[in-house]
N, CA, C and O atoms as a GROMACS GRO file, in nm:
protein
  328
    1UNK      N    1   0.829   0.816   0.135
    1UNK     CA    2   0.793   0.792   0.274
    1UNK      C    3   0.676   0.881   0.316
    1UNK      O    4   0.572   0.837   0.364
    2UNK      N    5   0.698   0.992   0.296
    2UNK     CA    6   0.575   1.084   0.336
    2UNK      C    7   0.446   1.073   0.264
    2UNK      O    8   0.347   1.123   0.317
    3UNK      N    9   0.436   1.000   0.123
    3UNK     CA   10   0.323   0.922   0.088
    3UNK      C   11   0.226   0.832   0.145
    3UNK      O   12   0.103   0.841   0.153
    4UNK      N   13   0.315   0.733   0.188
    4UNK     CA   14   0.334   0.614   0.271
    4UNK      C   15   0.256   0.631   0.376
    4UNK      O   16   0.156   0.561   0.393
    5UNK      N   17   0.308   0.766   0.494
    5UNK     CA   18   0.242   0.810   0.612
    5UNK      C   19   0.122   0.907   0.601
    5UNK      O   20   0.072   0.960   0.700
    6UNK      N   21   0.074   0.930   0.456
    6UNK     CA   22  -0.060   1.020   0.430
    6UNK      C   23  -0.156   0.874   0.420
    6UNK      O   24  -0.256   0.864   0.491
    7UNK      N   25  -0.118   0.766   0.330
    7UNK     CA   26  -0.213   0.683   0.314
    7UNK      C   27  -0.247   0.594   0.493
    7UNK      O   28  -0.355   0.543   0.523
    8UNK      N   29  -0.160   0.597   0.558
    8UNK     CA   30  -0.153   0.580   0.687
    8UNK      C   31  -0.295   0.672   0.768
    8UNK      O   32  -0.398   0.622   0.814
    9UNK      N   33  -0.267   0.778   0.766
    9UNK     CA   34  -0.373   0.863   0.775
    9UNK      C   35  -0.483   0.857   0.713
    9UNK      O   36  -0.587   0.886   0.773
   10UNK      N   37  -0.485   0.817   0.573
   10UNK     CA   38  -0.599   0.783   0.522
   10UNK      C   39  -0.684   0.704   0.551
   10UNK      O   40  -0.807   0.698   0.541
   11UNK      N   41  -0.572   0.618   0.604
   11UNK     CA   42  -0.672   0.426   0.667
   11UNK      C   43  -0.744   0.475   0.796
   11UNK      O   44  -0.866   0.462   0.807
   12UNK      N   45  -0.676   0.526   0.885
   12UNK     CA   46  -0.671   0.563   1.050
   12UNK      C   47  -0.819   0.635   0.995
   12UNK      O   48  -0.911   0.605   1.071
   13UNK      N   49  -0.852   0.704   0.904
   13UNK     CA   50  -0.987   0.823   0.865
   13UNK      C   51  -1.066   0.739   0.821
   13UNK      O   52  -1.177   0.768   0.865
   14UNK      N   53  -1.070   0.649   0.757
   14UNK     CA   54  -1.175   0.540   0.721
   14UNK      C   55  -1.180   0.463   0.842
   14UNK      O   56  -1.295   0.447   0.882
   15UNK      N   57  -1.101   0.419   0.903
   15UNK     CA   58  -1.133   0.331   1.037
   15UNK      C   59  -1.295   0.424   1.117
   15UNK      O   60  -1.414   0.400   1.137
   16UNK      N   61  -1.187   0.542   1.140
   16UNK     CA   62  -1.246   0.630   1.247
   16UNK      C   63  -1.440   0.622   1.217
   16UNK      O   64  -1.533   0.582   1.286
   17UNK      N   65  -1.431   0.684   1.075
   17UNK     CA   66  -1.568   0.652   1.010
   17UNK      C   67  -1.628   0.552   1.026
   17UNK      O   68  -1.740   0.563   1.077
   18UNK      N   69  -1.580   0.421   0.990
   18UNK     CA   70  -1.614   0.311   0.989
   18UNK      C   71  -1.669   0.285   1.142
   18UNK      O   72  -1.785   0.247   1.158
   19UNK      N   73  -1.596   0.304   1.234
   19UNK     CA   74  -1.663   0.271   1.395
   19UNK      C   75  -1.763   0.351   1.397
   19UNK      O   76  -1.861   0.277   1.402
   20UNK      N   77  -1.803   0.472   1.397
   20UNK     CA   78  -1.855   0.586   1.390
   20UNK      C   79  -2.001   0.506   1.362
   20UNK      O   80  -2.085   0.520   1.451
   21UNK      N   81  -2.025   0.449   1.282
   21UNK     CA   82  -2.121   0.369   1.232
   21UNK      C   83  -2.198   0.262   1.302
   21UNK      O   84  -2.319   0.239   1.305
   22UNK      N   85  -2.064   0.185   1.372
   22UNK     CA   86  -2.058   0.061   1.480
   22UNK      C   87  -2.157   0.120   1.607
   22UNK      O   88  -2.110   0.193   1.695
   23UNK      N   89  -2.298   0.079   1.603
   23UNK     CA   90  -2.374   0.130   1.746
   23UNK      C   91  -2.448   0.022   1.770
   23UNK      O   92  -2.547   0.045   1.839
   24UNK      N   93  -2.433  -0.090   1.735
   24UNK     CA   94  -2.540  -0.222   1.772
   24UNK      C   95  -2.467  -0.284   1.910
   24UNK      O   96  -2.349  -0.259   1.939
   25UNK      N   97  -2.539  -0.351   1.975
   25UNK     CA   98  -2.460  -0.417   2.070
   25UNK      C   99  -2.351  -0.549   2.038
   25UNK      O  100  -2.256  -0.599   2.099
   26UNK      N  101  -2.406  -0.570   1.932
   26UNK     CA  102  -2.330  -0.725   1.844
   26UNK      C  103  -2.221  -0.642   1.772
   26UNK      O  104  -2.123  -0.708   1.737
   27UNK      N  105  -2.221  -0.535   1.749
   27UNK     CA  106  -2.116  -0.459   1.697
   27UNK      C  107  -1.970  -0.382   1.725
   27UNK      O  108  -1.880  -0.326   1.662
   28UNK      N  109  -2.011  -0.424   1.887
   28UNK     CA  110  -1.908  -0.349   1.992
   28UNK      C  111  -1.821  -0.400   1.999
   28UNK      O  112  -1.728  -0.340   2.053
   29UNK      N  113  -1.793  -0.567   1.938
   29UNK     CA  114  -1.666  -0.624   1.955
   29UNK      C  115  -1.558  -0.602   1.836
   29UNK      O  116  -1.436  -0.593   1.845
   30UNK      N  117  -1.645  -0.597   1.720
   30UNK     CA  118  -1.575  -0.543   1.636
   30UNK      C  119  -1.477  -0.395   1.632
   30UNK      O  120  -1.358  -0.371   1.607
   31UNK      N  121  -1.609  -0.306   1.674
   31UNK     CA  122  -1.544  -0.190   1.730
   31UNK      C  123  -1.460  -0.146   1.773
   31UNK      O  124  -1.397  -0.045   1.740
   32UNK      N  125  -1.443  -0.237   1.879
   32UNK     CA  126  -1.315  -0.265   2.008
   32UNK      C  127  -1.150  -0.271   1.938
   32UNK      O  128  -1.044  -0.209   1.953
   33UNK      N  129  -1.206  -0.399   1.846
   33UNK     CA  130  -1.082  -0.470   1.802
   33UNK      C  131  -1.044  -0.357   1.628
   33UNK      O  132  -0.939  -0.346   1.565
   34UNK      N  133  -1.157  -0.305   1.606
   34UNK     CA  134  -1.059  -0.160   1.513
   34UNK      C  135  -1.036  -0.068   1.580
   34UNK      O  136  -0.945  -0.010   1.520
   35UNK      N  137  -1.069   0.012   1.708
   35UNK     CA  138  -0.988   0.054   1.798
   35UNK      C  139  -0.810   0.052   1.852
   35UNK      O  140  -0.714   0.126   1.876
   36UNK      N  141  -0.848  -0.073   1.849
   36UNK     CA  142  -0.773  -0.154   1.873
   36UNK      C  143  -0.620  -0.150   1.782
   36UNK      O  144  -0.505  -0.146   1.826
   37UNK      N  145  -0.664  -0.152   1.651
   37UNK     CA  146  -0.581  -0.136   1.518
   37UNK      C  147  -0.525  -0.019   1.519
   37UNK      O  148  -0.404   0.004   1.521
   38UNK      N  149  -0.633   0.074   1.517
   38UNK     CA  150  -0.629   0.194   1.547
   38UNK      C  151  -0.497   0.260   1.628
   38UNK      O  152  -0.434   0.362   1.602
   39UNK      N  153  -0.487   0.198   1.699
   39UNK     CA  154  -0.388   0.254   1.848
   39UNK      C  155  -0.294   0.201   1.758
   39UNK      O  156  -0.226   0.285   1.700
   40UNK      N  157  -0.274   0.087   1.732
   40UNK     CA  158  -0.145   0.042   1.639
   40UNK      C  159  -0.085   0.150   1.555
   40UNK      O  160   0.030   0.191   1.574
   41UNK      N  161  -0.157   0.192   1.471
   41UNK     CA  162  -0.166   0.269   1.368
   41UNK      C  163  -0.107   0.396   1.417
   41UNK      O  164  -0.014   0.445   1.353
   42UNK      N  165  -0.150   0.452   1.522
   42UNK     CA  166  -0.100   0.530   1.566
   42UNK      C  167   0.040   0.544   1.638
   42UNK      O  168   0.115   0.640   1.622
   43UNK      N  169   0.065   0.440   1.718
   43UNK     CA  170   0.199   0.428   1.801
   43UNK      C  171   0.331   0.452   1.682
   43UNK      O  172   0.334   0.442   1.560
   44UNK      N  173   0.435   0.489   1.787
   44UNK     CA  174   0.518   0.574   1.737
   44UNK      C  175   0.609   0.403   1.672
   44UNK      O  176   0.664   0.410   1.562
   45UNK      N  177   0.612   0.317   1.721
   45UNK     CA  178   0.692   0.185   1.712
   45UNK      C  179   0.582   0.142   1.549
   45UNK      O  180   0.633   0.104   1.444
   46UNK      N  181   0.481   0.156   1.565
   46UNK     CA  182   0.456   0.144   1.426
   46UNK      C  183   0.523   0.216   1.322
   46UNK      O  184   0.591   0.159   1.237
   47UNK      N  185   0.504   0.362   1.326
   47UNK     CA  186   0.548   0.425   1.266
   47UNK      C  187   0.718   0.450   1.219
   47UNK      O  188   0.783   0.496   1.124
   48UNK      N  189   0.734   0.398   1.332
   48UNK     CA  190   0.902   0.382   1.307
   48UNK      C  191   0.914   0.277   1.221
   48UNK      O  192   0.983   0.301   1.122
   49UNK      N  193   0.860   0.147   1.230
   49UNK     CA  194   0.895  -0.005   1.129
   49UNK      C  195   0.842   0.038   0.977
   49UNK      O  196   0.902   0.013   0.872
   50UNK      N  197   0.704   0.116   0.992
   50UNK     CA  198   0.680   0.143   0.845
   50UNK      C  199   0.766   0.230   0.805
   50UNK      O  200   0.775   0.237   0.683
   51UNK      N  201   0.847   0.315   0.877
   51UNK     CA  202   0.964   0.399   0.772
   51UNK      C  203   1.091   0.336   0.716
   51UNK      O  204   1.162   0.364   0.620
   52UNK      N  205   1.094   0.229   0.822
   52UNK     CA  206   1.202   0.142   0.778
   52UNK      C  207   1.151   0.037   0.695
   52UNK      O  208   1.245  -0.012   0.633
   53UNK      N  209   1.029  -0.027   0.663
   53UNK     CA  210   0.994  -0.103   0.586
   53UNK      C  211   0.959  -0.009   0.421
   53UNK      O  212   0.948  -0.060   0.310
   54UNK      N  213   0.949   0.119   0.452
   54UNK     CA  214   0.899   0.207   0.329
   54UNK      C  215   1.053   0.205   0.187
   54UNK      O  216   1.081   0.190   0.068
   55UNK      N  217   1.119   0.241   0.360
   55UNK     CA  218   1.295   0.286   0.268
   55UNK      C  219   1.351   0.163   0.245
   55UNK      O  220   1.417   0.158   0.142
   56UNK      N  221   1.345   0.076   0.302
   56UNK     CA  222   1.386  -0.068   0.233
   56UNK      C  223   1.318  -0.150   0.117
   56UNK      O  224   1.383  -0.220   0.039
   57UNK      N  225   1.197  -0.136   0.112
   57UNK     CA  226   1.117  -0.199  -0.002
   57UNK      C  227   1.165  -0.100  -0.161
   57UNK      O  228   1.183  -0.122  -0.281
   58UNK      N  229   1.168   0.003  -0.072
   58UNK     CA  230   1.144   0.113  -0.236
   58UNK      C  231   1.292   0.154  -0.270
   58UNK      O  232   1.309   0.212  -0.377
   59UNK      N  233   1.417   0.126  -0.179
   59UNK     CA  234   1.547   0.098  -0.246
   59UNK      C  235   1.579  -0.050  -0.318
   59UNK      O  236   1.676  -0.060  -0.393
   60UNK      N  237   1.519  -0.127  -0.299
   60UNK     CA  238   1.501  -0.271  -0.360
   60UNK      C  239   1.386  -0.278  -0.501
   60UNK      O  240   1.404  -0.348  -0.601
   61UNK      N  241   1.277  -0.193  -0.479
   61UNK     CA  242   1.202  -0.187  -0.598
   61UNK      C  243   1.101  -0.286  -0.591
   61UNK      O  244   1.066  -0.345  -0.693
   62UNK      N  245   1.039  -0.314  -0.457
   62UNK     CA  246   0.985  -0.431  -0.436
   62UNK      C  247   0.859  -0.356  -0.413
   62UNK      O  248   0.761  -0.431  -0.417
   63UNK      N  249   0.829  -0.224  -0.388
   63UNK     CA  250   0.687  -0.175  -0.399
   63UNK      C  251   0.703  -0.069  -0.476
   63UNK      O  252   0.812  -0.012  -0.478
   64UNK      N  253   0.588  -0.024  -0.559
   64UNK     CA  254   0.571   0.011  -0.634
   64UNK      C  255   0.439   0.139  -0.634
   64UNK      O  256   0.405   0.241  -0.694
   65UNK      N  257   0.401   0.053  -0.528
   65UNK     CA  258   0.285   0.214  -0.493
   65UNK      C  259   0.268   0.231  -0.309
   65UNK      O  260   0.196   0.163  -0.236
   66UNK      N  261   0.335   0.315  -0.280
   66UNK     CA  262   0.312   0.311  -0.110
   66UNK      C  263   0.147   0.343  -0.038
   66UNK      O  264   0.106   0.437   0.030
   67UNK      N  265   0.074   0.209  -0.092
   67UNK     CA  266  -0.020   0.272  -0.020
   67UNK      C  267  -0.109   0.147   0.058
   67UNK      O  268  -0.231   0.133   0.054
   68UNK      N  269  -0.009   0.060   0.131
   68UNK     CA  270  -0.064  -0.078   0.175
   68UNK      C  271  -0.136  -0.036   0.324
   68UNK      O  272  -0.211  -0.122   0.370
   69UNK      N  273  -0.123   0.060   0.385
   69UNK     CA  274  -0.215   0.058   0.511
   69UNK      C  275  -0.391   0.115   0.487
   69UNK      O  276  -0.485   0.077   0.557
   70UNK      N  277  -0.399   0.206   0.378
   70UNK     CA  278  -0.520   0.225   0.315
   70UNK      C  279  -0.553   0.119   0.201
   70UNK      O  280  -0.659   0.142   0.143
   71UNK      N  281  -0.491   0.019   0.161
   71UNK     CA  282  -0.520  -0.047   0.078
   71UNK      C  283  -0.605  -0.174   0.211
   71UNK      O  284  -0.708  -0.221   0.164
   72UNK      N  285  -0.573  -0.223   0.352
   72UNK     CA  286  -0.591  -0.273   0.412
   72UNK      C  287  -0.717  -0.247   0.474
   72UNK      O  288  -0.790  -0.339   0.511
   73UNK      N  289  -0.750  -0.109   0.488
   73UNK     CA  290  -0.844  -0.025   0.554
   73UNK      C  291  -0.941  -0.088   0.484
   73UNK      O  292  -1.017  -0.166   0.541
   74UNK      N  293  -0.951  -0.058   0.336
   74UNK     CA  294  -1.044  -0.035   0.169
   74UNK      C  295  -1.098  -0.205   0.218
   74UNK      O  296  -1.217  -0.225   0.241
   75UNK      N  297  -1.004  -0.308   0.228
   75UNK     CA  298  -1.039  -0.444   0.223
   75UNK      C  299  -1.132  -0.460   0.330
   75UNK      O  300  -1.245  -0.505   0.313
   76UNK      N  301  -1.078  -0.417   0.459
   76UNK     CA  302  -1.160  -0.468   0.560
   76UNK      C  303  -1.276  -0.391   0.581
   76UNK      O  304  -1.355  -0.442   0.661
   77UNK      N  305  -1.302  -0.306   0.544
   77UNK     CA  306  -1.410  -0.223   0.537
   77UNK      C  307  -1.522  -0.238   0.404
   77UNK      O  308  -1.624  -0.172   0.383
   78UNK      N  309  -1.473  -0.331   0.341
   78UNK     CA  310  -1.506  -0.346   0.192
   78UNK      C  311  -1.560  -0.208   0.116
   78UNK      O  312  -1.679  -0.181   0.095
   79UNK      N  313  -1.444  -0.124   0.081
   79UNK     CA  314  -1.493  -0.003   0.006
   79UNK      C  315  -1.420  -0.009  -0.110
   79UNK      O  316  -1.306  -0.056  -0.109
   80UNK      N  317  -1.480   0.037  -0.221
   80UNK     CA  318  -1.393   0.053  -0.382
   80UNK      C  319  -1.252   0.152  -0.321
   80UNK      O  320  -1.210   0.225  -0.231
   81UNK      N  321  -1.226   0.090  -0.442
   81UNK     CA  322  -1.057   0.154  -0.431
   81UNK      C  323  -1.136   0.217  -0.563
   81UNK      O  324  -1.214   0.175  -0.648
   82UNK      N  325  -1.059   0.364  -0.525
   82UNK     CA  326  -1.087   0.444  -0.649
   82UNK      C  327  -0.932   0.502  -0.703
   82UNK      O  328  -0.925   0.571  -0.804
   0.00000   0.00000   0.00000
């Protein structure tokens, strides 16, 4: 679980960057709406479902690497996964 909520942090740090970047006027909507994610990411009701989705997947054996909120970040941002 505490994996889980570092790669969490990881995404939320690439987001942050990623807007950071966002300064065009055609760019502000995008901005908005990873903001937007952002706040998700942060709220405590998120964080509560991903602990319960962490401890249920990984007593079942159905994930295998906890790292789907930075794996999401990597996609939409199109950056290598290293």
């Amino acid at each position: 679980l505490y994996l889980f909520l570092l790669d969490t942090d990881r995404a939320l740090v690439l987001l942050e960057e990623y807007c950071k970047k966002l300064r065009k006027p055609e760019e502000q909507q995008l901005k908005k709406a990873i903001k937007k994610v952002m706040g998700i990411f942060k709220s405590s009701l998120f964080q509560a479902l991903l602990g319960s989705f962490t401890k249920k997947a990984t007593r079942r054996g159905t994930i295998s690497h906890p790292s789907l909120p930075a794996a999401v970040a990597y996609d939409v941002l199109g950056c290598p996964k290293d």
